[in-house]
MDTraj code that builds the backbone (N, CA, C; nanometers):
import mdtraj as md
import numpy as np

residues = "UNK UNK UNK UNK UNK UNK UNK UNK UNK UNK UNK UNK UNK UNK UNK UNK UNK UNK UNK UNK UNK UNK UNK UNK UNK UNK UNK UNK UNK UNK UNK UNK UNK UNK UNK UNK UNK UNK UNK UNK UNK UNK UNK UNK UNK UNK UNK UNK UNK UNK UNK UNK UNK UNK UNK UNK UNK UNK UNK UNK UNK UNK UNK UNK UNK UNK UNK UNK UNK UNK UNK UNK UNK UNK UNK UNK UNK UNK UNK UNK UNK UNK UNK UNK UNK UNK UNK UNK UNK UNK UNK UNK UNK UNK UNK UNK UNK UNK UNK UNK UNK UNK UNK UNK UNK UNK UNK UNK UNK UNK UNK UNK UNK UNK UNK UNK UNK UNK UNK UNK UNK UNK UNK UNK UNK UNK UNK UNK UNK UNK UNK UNK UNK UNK UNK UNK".split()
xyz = np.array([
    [1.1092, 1.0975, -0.1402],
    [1.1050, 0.9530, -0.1280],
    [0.9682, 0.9116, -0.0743],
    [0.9214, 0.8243, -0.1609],
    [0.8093, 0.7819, -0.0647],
    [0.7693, 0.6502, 0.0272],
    [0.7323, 0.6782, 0.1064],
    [0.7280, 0.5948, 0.2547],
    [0.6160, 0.4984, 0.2560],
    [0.7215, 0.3157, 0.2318],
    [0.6091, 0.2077, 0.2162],
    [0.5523, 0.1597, 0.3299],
    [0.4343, 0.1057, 0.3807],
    [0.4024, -0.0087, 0.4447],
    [0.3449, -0.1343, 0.3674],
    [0.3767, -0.2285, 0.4702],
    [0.3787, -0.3411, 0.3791],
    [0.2978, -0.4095, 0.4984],
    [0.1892, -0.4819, 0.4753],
    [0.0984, -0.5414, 0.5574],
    [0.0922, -0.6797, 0.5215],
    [0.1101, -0.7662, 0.5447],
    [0.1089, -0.9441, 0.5218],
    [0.1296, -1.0195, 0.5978],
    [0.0704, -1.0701, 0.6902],
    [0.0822, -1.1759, 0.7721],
    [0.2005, -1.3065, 0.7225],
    [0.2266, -1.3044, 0.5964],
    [0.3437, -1.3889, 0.5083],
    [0.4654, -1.2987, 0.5517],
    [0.5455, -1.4081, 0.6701],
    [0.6682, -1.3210, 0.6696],
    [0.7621, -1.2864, 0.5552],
    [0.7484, -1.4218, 0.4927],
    [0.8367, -1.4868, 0.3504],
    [0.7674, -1.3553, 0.2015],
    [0.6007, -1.3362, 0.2124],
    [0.6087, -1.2422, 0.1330],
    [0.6164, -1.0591, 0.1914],
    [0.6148, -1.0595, 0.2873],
    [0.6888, -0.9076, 0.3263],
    [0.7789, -0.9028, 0.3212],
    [0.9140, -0.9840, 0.2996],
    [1.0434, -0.9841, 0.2787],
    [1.0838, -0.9733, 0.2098],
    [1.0112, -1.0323, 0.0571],
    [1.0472, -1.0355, -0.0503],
    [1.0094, -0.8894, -0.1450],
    [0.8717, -0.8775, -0.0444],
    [0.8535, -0.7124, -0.1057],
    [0.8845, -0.5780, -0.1089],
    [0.9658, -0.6535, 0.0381],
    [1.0705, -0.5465, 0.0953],
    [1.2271, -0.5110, 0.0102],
    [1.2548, -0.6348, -0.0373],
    [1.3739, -0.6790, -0.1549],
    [1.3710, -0.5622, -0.2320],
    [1.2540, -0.6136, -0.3201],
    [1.1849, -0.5930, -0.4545],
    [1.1599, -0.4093, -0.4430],
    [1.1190, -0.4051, -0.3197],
    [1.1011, -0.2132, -0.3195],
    [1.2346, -0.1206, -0.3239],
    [1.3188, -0.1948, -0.2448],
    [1.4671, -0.1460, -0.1954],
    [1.5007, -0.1410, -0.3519],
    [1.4981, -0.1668, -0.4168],
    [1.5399, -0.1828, -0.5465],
    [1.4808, -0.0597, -0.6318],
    [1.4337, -0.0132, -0.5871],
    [1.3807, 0.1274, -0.6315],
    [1.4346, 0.2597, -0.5562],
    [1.4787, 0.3155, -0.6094],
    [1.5362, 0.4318, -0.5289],
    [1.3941, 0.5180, -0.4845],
    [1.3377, 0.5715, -0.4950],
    [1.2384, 0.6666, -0.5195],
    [1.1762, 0.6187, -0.3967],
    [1.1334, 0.4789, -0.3223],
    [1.0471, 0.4510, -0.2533],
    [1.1306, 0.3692, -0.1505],
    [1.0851, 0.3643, -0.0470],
    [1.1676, 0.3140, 0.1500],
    [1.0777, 0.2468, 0.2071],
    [1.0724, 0.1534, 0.2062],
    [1.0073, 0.0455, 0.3545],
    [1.0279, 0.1102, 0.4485],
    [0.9153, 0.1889, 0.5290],
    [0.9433, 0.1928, 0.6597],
    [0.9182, 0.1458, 0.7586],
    [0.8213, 0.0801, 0.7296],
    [0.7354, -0.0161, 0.8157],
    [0.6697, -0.1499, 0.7246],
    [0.6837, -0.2528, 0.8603],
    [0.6321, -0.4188, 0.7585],
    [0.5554, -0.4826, 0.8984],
    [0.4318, -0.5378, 0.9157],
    [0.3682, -0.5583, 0.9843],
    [0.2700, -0.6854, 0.9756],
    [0.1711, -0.7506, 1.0595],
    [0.1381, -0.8932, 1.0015],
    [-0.0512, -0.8816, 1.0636],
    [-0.0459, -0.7843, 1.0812],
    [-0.1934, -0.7590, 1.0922],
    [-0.2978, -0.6180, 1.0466],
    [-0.3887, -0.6457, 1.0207],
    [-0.4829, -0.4864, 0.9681],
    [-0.4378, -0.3784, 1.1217],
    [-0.4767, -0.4653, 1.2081],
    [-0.5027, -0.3510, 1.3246],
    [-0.3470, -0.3027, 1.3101],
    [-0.2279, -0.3322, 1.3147],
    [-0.1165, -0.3021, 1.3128],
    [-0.0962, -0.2402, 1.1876],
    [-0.1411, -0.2460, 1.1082],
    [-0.1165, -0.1574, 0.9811],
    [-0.1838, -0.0059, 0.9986],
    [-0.3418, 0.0055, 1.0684],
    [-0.3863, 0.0793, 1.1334],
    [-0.3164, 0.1600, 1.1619],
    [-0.2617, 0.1234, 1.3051],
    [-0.1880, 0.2066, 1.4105],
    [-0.0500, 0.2821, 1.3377],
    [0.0285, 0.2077, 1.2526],
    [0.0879, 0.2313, 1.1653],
    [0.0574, 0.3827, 1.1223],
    [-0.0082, 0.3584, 1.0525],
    [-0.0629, 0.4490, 0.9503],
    [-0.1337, 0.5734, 1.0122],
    [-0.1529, 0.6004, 1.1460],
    [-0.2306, 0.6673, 1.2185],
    [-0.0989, 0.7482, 1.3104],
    [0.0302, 0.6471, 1.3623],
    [0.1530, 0.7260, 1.3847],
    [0.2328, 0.7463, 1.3348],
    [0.2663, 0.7158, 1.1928],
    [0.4044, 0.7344, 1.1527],
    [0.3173, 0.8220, 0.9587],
    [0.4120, 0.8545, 0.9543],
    [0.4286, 0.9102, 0.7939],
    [0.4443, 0.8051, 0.7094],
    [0.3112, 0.7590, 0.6489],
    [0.3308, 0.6931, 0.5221],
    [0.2394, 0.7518, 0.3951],
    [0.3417, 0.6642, 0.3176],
    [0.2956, 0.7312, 0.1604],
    [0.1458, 0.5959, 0.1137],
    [0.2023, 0.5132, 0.1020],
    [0.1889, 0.3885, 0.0450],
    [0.2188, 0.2719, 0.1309],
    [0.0786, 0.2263, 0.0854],
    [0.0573, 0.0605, 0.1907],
    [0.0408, -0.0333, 0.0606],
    [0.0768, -0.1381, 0.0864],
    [0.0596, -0.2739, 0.0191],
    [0.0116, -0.3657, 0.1640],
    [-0.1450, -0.3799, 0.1169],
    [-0.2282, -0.4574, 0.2105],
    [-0.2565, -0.6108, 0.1901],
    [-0.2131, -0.6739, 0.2258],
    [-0.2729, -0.8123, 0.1913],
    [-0.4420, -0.7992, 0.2072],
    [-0.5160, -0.8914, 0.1351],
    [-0.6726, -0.8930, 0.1836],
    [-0.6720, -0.9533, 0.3160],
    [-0.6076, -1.0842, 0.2800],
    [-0.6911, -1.1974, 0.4371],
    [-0.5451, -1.2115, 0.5175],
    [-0.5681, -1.1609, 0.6528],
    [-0.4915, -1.1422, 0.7515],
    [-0.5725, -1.1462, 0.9129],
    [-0.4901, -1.2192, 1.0039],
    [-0.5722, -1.2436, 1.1038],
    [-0.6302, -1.1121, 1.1792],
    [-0.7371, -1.0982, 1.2393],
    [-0.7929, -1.0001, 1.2882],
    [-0.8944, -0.8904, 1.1742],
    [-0.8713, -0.8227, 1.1639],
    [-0.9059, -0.7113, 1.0472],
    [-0.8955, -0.7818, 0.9197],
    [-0.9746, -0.7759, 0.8261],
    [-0.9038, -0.7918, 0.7079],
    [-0.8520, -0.6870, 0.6793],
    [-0.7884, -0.7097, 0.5364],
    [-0.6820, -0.5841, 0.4738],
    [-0.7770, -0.4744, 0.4153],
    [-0.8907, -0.5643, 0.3612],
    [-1.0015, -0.4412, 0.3104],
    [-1.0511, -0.3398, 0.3875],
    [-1.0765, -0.4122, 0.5322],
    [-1.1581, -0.3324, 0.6517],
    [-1.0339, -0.2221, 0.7138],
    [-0.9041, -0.2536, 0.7053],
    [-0.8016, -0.1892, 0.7821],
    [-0.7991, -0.0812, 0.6499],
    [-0.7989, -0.1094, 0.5125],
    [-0.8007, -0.0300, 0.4302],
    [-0.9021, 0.0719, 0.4329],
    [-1.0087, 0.0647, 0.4463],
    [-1.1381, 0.1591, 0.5135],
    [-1.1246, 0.2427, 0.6296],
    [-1.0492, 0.1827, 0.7444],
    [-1.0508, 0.2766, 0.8425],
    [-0.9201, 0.3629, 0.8213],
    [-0.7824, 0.3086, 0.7409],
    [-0.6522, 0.4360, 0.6905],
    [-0.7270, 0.5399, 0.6268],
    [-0.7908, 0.4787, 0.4856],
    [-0.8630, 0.6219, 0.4128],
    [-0.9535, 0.7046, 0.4941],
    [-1.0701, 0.6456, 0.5950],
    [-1.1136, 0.7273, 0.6524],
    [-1.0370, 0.8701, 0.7094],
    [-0.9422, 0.7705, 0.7875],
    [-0.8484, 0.8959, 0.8292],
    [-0.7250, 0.9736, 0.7707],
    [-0.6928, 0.9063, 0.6826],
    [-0.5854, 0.9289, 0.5685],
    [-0.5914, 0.9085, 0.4317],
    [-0.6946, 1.0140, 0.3593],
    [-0.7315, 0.9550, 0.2246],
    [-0.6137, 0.9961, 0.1506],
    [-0.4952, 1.0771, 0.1831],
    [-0.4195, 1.0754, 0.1315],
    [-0.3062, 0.9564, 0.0712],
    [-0.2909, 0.8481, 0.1818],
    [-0.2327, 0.7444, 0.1788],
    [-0.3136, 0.6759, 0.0284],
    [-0.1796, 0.5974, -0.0627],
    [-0.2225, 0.5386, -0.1416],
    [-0.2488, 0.3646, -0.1308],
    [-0.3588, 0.3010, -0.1300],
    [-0.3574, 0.2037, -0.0626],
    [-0.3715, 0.0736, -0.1792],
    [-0.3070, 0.0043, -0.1994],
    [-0.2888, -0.1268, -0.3134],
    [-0.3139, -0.2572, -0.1869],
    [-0.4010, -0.3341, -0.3017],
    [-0.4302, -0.4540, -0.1860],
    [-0.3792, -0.5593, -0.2635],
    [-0.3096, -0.6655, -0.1606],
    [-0.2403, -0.7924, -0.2251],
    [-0.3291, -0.9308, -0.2320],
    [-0.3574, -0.9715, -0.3253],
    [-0.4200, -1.0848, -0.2817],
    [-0.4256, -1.2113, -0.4082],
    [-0.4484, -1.3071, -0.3339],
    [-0.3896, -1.4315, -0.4412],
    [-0.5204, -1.4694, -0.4718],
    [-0.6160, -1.4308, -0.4969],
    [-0.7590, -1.4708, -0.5518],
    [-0.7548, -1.3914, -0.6479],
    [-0.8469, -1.4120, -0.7693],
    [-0.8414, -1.3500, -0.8732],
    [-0.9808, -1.2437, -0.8967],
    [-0.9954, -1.2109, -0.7480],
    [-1.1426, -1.1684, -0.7457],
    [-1.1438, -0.9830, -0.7623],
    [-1.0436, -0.9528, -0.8108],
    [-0.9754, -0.8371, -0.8052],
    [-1.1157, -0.7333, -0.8420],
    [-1.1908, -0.7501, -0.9413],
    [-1.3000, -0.6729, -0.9452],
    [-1.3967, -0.6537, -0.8525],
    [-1.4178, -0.7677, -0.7705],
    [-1.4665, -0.7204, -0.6487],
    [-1.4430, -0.6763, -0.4849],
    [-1.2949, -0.7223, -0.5219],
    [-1.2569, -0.5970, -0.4449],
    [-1.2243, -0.4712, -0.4220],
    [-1.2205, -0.3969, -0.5615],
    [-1.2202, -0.2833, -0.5988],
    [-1.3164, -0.2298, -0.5720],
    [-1.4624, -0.2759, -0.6415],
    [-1.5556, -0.2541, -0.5580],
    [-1.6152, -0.2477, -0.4531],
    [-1.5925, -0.3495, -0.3717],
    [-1.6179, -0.3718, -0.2142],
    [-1.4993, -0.2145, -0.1531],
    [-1.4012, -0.1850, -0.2203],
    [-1.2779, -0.1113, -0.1609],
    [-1.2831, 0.0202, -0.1914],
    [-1.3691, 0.0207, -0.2898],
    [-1.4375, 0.2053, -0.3597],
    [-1.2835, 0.3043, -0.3511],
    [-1.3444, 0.3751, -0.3069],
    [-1.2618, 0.5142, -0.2774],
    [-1.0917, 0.4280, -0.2086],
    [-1.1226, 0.3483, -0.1084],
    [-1.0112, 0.3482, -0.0737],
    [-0.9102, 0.2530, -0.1029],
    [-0.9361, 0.2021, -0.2002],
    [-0.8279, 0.0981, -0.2444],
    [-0.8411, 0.1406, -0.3786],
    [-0.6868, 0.2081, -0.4195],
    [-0.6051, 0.1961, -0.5733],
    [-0.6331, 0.1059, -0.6412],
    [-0.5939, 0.0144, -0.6279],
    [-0.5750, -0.1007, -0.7402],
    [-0.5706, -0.2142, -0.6353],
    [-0.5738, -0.3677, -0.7241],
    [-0.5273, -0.5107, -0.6471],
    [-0.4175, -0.5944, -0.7402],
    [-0.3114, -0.6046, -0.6200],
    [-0.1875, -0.6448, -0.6691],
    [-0.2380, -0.8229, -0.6951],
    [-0.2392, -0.9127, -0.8091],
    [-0.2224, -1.0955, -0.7501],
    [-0.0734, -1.1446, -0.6807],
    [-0.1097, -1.1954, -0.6561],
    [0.0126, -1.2446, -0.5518],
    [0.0152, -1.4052, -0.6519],
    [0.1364, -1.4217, -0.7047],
    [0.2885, -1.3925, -0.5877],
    [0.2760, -1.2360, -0.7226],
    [0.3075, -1.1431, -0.6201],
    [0.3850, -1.0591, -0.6830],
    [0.5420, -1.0573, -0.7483],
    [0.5598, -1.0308, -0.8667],
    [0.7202, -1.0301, -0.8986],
    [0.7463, -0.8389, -0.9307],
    [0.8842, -0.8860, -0.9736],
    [0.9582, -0.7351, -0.9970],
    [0.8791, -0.6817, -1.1290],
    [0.8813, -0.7297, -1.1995],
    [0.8282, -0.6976, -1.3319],
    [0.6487, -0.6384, -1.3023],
    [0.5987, -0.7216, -1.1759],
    [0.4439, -0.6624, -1.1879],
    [0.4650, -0.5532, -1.1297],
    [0.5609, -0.5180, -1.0069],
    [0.6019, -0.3790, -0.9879],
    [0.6766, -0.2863, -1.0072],
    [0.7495, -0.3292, -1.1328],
    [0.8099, -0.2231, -1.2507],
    [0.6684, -0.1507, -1.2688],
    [0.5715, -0.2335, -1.3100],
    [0.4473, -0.1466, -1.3817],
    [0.3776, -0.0546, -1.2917],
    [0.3731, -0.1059, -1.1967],
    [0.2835, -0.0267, -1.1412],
    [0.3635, 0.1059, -1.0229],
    [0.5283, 0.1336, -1.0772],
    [0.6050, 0.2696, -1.0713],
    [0.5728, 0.3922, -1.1372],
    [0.5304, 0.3615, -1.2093],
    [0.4520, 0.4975, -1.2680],
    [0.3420, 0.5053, -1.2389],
    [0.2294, 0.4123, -1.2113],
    [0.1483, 0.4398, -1.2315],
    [0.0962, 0.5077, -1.0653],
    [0.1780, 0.4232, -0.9982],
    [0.2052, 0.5008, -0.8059],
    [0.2709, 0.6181, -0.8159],
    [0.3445, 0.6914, -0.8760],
    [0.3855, 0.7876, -0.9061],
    [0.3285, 0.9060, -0.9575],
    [0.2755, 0.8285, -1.0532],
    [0.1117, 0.9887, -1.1090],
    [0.0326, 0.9595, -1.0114],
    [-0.0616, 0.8684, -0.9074],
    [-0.1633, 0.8608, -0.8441],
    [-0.0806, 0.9484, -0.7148],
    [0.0404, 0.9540, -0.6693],
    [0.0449, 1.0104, -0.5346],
    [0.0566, 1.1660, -0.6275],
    [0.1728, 1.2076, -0.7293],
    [0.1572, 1.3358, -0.7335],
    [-0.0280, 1.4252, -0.7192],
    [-0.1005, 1.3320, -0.7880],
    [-0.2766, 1.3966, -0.7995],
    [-0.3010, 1.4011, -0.6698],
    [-0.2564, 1.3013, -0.5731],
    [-0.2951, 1.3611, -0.4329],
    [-0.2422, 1.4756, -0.3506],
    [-0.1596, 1.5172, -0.4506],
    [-0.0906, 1.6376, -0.3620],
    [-0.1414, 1.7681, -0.4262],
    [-0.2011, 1.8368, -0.3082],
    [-0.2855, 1.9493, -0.3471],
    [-0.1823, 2.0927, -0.3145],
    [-0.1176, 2.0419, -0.2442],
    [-0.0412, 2.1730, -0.2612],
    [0.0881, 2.1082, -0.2718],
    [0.1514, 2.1619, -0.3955],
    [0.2581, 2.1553, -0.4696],
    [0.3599, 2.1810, -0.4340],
    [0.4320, 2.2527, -0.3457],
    [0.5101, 2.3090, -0.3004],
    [0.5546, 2.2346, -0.1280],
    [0.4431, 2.1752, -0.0854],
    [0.4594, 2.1527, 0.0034],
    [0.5094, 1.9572, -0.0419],
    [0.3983, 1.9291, -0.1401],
    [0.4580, 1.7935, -0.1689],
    [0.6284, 1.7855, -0.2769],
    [0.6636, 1.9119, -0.3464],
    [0.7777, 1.9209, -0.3797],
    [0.9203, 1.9126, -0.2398],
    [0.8858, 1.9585, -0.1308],
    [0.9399, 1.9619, -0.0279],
    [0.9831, 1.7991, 0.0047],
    [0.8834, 1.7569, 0.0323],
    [0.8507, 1.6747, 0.0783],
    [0.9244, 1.5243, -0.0255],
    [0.9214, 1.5279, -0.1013],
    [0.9674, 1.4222, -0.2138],
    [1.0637, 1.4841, -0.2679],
])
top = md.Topology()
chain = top.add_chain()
for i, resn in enumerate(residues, 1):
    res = top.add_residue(resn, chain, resSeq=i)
    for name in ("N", "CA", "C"):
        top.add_atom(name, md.element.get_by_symbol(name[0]), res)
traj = md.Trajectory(xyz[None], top)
């Protein structure tokens, strides 16, 4: 199973993404939080697979909190949420450590799609096979 965080200062959209995930067997909310630095700390004590970062959140942005998880966890797969359509440059600005950018509002159908495609990106991060077969 793999283990979500969900970062959004939008209580109304961490709730709904929380819905929308539960609805997937394969993947668990374990954590939902409303700031970078708290997504941080997150991600630094607990076991996660997968973050869904909002960009603009008070304190940290989602990009900068996204920089300091990969630093320390390039394993974590990191998707950023954001309702600007500037998605190419945040990919860029996000290099190495940001997957992809979700637009917001996110629905079920934009994350039907992107179940497989989180699914082949975490298996490639698993370098030893046996240990991520365990594990999932």
């Amino acid at each position: 199973m793999y283990r979500v965080l969900i970062a959004d200062d939008d209580i109304l959209m961490r709730e709904a993404l929380k819905v929308m995930i539960a609805r997937e067997e394969a993947f668990k909310v374990v954590s939902m939080v409303g700031a970078g630095e708290s997504a941080v700390k997150v991600c630094r004590e607990d076991s996660v697979d997968i973050v869904f970062m909002d960009m603009q959140m008070p304190g940290i942005t989602g990009l900068e909190a996204s920089r300091i998880i990969h630093r320390t966890n390039p394993e974590i797969a990191i998707y950023i949420l954001s309702a600007h359509a500037a998605s190419v440059l945040i990919r860029s600005a996000g290099q190495e450590a940001v997957k992809d950018v979700l637009e917001k509002p996110i629905t079920m159908a934009c994350l039907k799609k992107f179940w497989k495609i989180i699914r082949r990106n975490m298996k490639a991060l698993c370098r030893d096979r046996w240990r991520c077969w365990l594990r999932y």
